[in-house]
ROZA-953749 format. One record per residue (C-alpha): chain; residue number from 0; x, y, z; residue in one letter. Coordinates in pm, 1 decimal, always signed. Example, Ala and Ser with C-alpha at 12.3 -4.5 7.8 and 13.67 -1.06 7.14 Angstrom:
REM residues 2
> chain resi X Y Z resn
> A 0 +1230.0 -450.0 +780.0 A
> A 1 +1367.0 -106.0 +714.0 S
REM end
This chain:
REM residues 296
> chain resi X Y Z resn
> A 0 -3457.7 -14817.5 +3827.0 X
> A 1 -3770.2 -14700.1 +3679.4 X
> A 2 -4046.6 -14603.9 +3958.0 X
> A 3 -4396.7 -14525.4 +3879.0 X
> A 4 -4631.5 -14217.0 +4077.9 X
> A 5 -4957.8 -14363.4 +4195.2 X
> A 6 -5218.2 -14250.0 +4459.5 X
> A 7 -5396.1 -14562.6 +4618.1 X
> A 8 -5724.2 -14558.9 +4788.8 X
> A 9 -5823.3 -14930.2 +4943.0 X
> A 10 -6186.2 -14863.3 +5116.1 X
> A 11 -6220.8 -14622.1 +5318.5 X
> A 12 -5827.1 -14553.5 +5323.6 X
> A 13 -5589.7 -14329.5 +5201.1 X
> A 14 -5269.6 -14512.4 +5123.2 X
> A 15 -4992.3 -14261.1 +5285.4 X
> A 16 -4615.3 -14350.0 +5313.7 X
> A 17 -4453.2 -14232.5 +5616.1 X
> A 18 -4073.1 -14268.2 +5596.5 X
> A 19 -3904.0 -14204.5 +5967.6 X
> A 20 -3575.6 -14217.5 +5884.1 X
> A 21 -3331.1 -14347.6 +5671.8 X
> A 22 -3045.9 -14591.1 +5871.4 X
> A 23 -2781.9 -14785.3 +5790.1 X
> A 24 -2723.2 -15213.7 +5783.3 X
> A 25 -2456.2 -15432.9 +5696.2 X
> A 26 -2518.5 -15584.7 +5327.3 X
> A 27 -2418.8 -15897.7 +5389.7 X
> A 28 -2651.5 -15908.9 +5663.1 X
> A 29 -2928.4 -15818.3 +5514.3 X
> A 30 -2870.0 -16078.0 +5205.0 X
> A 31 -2746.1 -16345.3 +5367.9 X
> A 32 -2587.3 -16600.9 +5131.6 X
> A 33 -2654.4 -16383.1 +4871.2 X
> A 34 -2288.7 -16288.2 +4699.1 X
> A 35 -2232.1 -15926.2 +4722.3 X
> A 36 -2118.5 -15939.7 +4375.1 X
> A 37 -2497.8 -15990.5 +4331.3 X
> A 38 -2679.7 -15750.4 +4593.4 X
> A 39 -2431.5 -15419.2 +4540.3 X
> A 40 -2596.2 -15375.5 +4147.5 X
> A 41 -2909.4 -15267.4 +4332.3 X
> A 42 -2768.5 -15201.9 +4672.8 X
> A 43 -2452.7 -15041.6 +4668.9 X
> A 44 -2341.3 -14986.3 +5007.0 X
> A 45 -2079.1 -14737.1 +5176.9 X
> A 46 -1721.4 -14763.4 +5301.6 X
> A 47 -1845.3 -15001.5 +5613.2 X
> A 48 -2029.9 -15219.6 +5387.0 X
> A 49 -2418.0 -15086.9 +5487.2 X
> A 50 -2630.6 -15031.7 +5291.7 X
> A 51 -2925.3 -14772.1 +5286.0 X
> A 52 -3251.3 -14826.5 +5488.0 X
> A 53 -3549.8 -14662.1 +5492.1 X
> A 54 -3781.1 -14711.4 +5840.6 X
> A 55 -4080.4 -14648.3 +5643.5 X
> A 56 -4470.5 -14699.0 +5826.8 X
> A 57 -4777.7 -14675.0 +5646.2 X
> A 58 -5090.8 -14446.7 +5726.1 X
> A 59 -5399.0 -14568.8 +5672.2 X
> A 60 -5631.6 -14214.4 +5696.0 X
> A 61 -5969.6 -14290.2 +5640.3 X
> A 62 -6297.8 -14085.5 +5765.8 X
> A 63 -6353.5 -14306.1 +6138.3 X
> A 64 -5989.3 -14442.5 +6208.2 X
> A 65 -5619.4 -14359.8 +6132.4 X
> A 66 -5416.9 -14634.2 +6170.1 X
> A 67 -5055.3 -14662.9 +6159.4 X
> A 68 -4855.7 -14988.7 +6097.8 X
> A 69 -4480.8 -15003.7 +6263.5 X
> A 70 -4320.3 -14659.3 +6383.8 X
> A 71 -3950.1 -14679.4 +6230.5 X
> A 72 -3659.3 -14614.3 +6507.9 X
> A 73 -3779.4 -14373.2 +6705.3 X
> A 74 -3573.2 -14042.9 +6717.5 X
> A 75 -3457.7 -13997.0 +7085.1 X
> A 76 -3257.8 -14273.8 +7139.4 X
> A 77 -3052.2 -14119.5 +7427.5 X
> A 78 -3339.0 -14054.9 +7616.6 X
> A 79 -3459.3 -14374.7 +7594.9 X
> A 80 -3194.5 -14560.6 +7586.3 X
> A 81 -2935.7 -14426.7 +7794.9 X
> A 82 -2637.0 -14186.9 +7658.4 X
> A 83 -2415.2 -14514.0 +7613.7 X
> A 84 -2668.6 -14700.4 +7435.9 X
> A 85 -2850.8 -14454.1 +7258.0 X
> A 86 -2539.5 -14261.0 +7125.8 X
> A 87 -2368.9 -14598.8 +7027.8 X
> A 88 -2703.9 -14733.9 +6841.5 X
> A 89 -2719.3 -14398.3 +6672.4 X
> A 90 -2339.7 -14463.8 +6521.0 X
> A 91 -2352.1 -14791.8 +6460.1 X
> A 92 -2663.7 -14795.9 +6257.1 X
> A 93 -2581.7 -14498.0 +6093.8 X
> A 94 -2896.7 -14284.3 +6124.5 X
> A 95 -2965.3 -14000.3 +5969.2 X
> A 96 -3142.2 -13722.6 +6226.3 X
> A 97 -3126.2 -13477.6 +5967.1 X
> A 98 -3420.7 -13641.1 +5781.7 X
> A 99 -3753.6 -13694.8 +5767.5 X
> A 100 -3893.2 -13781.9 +6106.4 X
> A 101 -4197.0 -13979.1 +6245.9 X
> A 102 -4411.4 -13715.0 +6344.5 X
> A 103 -4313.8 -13477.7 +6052.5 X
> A 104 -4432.9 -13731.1 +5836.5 X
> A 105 -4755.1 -13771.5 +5985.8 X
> A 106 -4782.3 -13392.8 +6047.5 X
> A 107 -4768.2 -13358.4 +5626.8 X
> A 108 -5050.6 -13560.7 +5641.7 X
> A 109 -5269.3 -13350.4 +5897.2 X
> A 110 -5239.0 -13605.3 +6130.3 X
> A 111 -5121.6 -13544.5 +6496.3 X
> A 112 -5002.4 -13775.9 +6765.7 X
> A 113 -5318.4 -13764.2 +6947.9 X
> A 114 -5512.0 -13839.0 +6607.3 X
> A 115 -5414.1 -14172.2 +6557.0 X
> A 116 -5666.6 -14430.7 +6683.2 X
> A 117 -5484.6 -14772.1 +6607.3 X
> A 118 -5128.9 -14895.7 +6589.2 X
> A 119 -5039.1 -15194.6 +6457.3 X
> A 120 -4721.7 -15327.2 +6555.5 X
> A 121 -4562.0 -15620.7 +6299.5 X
> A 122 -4277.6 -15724.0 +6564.0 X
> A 123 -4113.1 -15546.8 +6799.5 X
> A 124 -3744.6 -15502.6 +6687.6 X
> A 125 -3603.9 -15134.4 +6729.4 X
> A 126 -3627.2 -15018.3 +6383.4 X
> A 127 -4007.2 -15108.0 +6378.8 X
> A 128 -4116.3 -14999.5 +6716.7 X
> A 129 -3866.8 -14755.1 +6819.3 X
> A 130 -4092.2 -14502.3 +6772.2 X
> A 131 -4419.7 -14629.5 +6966.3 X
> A 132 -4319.5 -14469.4 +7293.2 X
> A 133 -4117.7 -14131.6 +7340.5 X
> A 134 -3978.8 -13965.9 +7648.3 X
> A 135 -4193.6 -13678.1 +7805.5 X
> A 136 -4100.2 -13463.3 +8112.0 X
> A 137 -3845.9 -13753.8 +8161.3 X
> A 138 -4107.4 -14022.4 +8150.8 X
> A 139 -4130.6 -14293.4 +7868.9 X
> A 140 -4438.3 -14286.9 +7746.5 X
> A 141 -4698.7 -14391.3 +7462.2 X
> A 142 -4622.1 -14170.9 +7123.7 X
> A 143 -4994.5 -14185.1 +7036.8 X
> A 144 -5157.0 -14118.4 +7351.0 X
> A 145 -5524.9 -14200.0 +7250.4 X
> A 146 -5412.2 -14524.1 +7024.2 X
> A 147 -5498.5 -14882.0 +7103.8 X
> A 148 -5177.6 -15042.1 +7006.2 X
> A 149 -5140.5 -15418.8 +6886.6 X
> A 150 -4927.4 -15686.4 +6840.7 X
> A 151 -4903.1 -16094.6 +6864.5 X
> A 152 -4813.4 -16199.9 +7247.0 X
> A 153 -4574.6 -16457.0 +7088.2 X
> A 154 -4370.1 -16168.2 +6974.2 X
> A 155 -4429.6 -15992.6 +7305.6 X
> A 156 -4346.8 -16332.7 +7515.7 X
> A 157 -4010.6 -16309.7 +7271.2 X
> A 158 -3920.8 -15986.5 +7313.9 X
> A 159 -3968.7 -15975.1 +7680.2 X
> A 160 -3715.2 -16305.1 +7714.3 X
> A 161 -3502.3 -16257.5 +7380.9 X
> A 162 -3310.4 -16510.6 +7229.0 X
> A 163 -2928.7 -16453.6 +7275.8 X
> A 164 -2895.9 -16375.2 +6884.9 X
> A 165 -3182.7 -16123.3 +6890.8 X
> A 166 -3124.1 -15955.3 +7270.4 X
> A 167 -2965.6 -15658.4 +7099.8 X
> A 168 -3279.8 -15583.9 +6889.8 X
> A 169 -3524.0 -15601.3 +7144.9 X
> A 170 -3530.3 -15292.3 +7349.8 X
> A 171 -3803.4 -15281.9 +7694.2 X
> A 172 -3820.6 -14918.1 +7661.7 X
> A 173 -3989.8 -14950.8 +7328.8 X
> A 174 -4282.9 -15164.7 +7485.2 X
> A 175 -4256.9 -15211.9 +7828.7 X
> A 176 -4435.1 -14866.9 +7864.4 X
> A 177 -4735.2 -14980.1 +7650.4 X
> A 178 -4814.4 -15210.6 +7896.1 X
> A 179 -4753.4 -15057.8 +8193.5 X
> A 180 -5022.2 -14787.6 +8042.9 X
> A 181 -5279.1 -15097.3 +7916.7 X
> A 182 -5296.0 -14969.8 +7580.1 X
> A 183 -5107.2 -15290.1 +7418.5 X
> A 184 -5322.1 -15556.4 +7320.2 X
> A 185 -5173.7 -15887.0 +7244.4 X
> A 186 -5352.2 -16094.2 +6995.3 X
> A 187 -5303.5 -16477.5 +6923.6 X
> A 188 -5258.3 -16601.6 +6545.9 X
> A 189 -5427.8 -16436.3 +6257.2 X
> A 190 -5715.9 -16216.0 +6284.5 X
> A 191 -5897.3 -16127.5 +5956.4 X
> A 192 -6085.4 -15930.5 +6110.2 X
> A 193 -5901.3 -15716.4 +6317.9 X
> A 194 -6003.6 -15393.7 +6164.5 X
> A 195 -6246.7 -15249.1 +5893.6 X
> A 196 -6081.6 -15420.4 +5567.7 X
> A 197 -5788.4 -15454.7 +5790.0 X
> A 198 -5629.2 -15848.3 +5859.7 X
> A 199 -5306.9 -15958.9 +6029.4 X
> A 200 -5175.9 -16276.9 +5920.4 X
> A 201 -4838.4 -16454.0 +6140.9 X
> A 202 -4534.2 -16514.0 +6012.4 X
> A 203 -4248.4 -16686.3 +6240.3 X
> A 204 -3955.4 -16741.6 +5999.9 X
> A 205 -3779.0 -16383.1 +6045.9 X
> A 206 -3881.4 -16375.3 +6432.5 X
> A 207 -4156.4 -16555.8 +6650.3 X
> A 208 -4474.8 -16367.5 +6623.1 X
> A 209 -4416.6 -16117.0 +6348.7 X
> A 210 -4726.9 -16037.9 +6204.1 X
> A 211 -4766.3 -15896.5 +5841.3 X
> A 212 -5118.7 -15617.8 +5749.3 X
> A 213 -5302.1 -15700.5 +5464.7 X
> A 214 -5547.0 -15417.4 +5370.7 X
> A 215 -5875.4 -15492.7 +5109.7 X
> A 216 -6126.3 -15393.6 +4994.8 X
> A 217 -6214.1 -15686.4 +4734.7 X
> A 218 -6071.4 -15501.3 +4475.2 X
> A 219 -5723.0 -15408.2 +4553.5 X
> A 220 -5515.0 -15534.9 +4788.5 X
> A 221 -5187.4 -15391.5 +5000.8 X
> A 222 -4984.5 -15619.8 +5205.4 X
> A 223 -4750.1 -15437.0 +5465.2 X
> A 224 -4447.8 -15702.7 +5438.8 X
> A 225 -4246.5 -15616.5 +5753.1 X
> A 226 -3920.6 -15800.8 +5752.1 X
> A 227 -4054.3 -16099.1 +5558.8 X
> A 228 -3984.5 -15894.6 +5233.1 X
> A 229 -3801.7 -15613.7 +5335.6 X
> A 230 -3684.6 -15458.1 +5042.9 X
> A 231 -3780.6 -15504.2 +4661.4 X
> A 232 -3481.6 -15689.3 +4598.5 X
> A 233 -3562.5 -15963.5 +4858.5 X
> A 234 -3874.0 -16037.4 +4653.2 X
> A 235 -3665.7 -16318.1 +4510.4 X
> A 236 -3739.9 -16641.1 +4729.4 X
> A 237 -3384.5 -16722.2 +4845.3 X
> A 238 -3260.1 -16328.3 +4897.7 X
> A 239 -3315.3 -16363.4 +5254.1 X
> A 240 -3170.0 -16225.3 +5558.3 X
> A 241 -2885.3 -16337.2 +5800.2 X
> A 242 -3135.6 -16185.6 +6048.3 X
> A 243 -3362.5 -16436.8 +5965.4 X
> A 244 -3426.8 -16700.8 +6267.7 X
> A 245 -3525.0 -16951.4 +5997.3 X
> A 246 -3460.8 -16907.2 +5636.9 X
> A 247 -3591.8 -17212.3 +5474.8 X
> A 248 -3907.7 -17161.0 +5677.3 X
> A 249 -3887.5 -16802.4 +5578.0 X
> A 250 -3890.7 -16899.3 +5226.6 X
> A 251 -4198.3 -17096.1 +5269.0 X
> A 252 -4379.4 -16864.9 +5427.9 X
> A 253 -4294.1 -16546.9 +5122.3 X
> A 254 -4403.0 -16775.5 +4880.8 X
> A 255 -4764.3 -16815.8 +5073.7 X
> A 256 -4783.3 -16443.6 +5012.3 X
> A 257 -4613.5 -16378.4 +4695.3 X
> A 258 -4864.3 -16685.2 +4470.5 X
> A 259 -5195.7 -16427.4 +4565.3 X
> A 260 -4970.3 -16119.2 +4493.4 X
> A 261 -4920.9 -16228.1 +4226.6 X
> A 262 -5208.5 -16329.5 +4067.4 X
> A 263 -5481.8 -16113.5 +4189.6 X
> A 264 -5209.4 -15810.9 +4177.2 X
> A 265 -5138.6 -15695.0 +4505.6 X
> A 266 -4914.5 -15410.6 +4627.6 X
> A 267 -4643.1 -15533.1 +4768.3 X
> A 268 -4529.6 -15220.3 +5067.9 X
> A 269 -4185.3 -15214.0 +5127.1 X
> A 270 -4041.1 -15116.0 +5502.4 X
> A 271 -3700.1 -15080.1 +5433.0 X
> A 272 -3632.5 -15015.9 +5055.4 X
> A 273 -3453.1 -14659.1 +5061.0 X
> A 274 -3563.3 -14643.8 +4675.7 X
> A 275 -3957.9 -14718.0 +4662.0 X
> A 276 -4274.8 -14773.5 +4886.7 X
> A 277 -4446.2 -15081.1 +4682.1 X
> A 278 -4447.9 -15276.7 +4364.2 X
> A 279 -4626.7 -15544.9 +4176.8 X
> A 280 -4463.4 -15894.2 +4108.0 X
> A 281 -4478.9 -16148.0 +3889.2 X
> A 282 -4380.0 -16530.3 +3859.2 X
> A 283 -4048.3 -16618.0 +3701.9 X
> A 284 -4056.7 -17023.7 +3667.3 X
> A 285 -4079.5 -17141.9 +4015.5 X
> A 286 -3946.8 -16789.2 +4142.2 X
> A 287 -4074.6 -16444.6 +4142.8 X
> A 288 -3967.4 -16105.4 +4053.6 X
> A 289 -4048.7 -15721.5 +4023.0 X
> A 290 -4315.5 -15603.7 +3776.7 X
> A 291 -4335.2 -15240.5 +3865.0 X
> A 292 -4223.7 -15043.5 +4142.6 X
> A 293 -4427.7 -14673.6 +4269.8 X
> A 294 -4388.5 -14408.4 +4496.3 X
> A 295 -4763.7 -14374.8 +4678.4 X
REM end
């Protein structure tokens, strides 16, 4: 797999990756009808049939505001969750706390907790807001105490009255604590406007209320894809998830995104791919597929 080094500045922005943690998913899961004769080339997974996962949020450092989008798992799950949840979700998932790390990441950035101004939230599930709120002096509290956090009140309204299929993905200690504190804000449908150069667009095939972060400047383009394009290899329109609440709607909804990406050349950021941050695509008849792939 051939992976390019770039350094990307959008506006005012410095582009950083900030892996949290790598974890652990079923493959068949995570590619759905996809045969695994198909998804192991690029995705080999291990004797319980997961495959590798990075929990990877994005820094946006620029001279007024540092914003961070998603906060992988979290790291202290016991605390949070209870020593029969928290050691269980640690097995099962398969996470590795021997790795890079939230806050290390945004320490090799000079940033500190209490520097980050904005958090954008794309959905709540555990591996993308595990790490919003942490337990201190055995209180759960706000990771980023000076932050303004944000994310749709569908997802919110979801989260706080899962579905039965999704119950074990949404965990209250993860949220509940943002707005006990009033730091959550819930916003309503897109906003392209929501911060300098910053927009949030909905998406509700994966779950209700995910939203996915464009960042622009009129010249280049990043769009943070959350779980509607997890990986590189799910840039293909029907490698979708079994996680997925709605595929086919799914489907519609990565094509919206992937036509602009690929014409006006967008990087496409990657949450979950253990092997690269972004890439470019390209169109491939009435499909799409992988141009380039970086390391930012």
């Amino acid at each position: 797999m051939d992976i390019q080094k770039a350094s990307l500045k959008i506006g005012d922005y410095q582009i950083c990756p900030v892996p949290t943690g790598q974890f652990g998913l079923d493959g068949g899961a995570m590619f759905g009808t996809v045969p695994k004769v198909l998804w192991e080339q690029s995705n080999p997974p291990d004797e319980k049939n997961r495959i590798p996962m990075e929990a990877r949020a994005l820094l946006l450092k620029g001279s007024k505001h540092k914003i961070l989008i998603d906060t992988g798992n979290g790291s202290d799950f016991v605390a949070k969750y209870g020593d029969k949840v928290g050691g269980k979700f640690s097995e099962i998932y398969a996470v590795d706390q021997n790795g890079p790390s939230l806050l290390k990441s945004l320490a090799g950035h000079g940033v500190k907790p209490e520097d980050v101004t904005h958090v954008i939230l794309t959905h709540l599930h555990f591996d993308h807001a595990g790490g919003a709120t942490t337990e201190k002096n055995g209180e759960i509290v706000a990771t980023f105490p000076k932050a303004k956090y944000y994310v749709q009140r569908a997802n919110f309204e979801t989260a706080t009255k899962p579905n039965i299929r999704e119950k074990a993905s949404y965990l209250a200690p993860n949220f509940e604590p943002l707005m006990k504190a009033g730091v959550l804000e819930l916003l309503d449908g897109d906003k392209a406007d929501l911060l300098p150069g910053v927009s949030v667009q909905v998406s509700n095939g994966h779950t209700r209320g995910q939203q996915v972060v464009k960042v622009s400047d009129g010249t280049n383009t990043l769009l943070y894809c959350g779980d509607v394009i997890p990986t590189s290899s799910h840039v293909r329109l029907p490698w979708v998830m079994g996680y997925d609440l709605e595929p086919l709607r799914l489907i519609e909804e990565k094509a919206t995104f992937l036509e602009p990406a690929s014409s006006e050349n967008w990087y496409l950021y990657f949450e979950h791919d253990p092997y690269c941050d972004a890439a470019t695509v390209e169109k491939k008849g009435p499909d799409f597929k992988v141009k380039d792939r970086f390391h930012l």
